[in-house]
C-alpha positions in Angstrom: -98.5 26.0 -69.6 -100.2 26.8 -66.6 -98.7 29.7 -64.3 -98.8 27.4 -61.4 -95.8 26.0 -63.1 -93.9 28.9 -62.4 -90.9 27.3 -60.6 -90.2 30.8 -58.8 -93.7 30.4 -56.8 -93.0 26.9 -55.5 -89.3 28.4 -54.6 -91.0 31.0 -52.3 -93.8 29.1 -51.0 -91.1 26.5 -49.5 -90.0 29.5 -47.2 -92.6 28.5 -44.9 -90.7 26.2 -44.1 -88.0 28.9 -42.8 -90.7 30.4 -40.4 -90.6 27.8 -37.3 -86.5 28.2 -37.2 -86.4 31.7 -37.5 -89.1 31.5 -34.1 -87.0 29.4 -32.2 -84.1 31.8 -32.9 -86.4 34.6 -31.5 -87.4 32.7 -28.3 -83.9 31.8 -27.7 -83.4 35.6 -28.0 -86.3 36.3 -25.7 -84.6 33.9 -23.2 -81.3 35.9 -22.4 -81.4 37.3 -19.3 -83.8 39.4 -17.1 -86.2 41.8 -19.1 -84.6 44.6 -18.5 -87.3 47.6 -19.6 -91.2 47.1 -19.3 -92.8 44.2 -20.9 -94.4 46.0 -23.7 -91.0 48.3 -24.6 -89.3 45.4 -25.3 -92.2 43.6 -27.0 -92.5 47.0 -28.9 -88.9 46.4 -29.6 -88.4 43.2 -31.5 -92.0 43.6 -33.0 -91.1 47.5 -34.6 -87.6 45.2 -35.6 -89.4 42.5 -37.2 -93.2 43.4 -38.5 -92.5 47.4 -39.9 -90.0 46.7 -42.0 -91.5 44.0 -43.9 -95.0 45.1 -44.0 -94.2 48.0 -45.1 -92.3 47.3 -48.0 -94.8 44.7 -48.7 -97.6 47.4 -48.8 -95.9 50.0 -50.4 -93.3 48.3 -52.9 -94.0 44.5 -52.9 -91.2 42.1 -53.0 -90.4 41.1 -56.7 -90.3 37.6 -56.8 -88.7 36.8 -59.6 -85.5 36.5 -57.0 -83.5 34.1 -55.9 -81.0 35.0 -53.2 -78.9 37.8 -54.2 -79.8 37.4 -58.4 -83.0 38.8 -59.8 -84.6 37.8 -63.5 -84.7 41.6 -65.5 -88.1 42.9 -65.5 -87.5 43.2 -69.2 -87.4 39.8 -69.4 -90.7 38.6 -68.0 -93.3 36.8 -70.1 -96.6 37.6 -70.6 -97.5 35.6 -67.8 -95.1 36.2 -65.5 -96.4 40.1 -65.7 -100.0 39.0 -65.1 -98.6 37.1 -61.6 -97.1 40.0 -60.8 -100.7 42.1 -61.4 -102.1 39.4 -58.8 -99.0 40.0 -56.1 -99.6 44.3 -55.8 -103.5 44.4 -55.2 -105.8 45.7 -53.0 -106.4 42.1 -51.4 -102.9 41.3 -50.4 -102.1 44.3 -48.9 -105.1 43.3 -46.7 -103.4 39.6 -45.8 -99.7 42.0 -45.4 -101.9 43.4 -42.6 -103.3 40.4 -41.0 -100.1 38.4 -41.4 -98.4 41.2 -39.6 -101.4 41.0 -36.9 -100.9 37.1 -36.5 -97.2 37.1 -36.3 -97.1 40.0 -33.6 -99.6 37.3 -31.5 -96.9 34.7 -32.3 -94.1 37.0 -30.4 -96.6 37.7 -27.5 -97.1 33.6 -26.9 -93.1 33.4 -27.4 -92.6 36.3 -24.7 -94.7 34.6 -22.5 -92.9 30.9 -22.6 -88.8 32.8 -22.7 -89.0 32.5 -18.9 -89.7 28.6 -19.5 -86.5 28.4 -21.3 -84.5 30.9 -19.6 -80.7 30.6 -21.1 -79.1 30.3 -17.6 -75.5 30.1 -20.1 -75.3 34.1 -21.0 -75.6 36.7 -18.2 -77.8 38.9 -17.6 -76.4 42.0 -18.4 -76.6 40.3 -22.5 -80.5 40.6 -22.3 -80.3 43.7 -24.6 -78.3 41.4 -27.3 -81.0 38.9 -26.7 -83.8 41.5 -27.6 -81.4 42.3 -30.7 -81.1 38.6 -31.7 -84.9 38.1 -31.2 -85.5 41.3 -33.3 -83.2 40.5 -36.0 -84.5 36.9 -36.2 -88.3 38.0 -35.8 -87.5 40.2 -38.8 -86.6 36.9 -41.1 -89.4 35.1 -40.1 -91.9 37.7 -41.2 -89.9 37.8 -44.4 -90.1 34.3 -45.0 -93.8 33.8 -44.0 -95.2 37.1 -45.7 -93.8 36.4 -49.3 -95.6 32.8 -49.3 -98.9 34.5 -48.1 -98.4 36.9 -50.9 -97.3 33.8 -53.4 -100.2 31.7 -51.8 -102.9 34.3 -53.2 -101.9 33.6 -56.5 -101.7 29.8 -56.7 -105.1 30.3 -55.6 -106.6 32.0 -58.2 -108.2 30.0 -60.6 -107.1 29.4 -64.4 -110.6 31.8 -65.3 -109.6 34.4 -63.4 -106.3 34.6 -64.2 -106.7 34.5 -68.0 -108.6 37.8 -67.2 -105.8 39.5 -65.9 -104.0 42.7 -67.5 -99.9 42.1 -67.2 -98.0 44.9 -65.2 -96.7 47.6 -67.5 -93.0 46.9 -67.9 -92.5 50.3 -67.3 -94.0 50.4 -63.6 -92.2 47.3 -62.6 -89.0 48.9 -61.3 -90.7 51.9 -59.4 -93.7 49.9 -58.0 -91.8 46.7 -57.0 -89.0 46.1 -54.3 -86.1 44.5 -56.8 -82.9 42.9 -54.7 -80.0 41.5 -56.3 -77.8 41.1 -59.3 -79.8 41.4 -62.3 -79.5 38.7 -64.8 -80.9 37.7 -68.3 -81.8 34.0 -67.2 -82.5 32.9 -63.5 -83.2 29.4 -64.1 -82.6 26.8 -66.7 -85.4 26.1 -69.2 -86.4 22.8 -69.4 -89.4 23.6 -71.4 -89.4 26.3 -73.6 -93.3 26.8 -73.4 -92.8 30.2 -71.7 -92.6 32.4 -74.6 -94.1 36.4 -74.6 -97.6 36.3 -76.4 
């Protein structure tokens, strides 16, 4: 079976589709009250809330993806296959894209700093713009979240069926210390419905 089958890739790559809420959240954010401290403080604000975090995580321990919510599949009971996607996820190149998706999303906040005044929450008082800044943040912090993992899930549906069949599985051993794992750790994270994924 091809690893593009791997349900866990699709499951990620729909986050995209978190992205654009997880904006609007921001801009609300953005639009509460007055700025209150120079324009590039509180730009430095919800960007240090929303890009460090994730980037560096993704740089230095990249997000296991063999997740879903709050469970996590053992490392110890990844196939062949799965190990060689994970070989693809903590490389050289997308620690690159972590970088330039930061970069791209950090231009996204400046646009959405520049249209809050448009839709300036006349609702909440001033006084609430910190809040705002904290909402933004906080919200800024999913969207980067849910748009780097697909970037990093995107590089390896890319890679073609050649490639791929060249590359080396992760040690099992590495797999805890070298990947970011979240969650309750089970035996099984999703049904079965063909065994085809069996350890070579």
């Amino acid at each position: 079976m091809s690893f593009r089958s791997e349900p866990l890739l699709w499951i990620h790559l729909s986050g995209l589709a978190v992205v654009p809420i997880c904006l609007d959240v921001c801009l609300l954010g953005l639009a509460v009250g007055d700025p209150v401290l120079p324009i590039w403080s509180e730009l430095a604000l919800v960007a240090n809330m929303g890009v460090v975090p994730v980037v560096w995580m993704q740089l230095q321990r990249p997000f296991y993806i063999f997740a879903l919510l709050a469970i996590t599949l053992k490392h110890e009971k990844l196939t062949t296959q799965q190990r060689q996607i994970l070989s693809l996820i903590n490389t050289r190149i997308n620690k690159v894209l972590t970088v330039l998706a930061g970069v791209l999303l950090v231009t996204i906040l400046w646009q959405l700093y520049q249209t809050a005044p448009v839709v300036t929450l006349t609702l909440f008082p001033r006084e609430w713009r910190i809040l705002g800044l904290l909402l933004a943040g906080c919200s800024f912090t999913f969207a980067n979240l849910f748009f780097q993992i697909p970037v990093s899930v995107m590089r390896v549906l890319v890679t073609s069926d050649a490639e791929f069949a060249t590359i080396k599985p992760y040690p099992q051993d590495k797999i805890a210390p070298d990947f970011t794992i979240l969650g309750l750790q089970v035996n099984q994270l999703l049904p079965k419905l063909v065994d085809t994924h069996t350890e070579n």
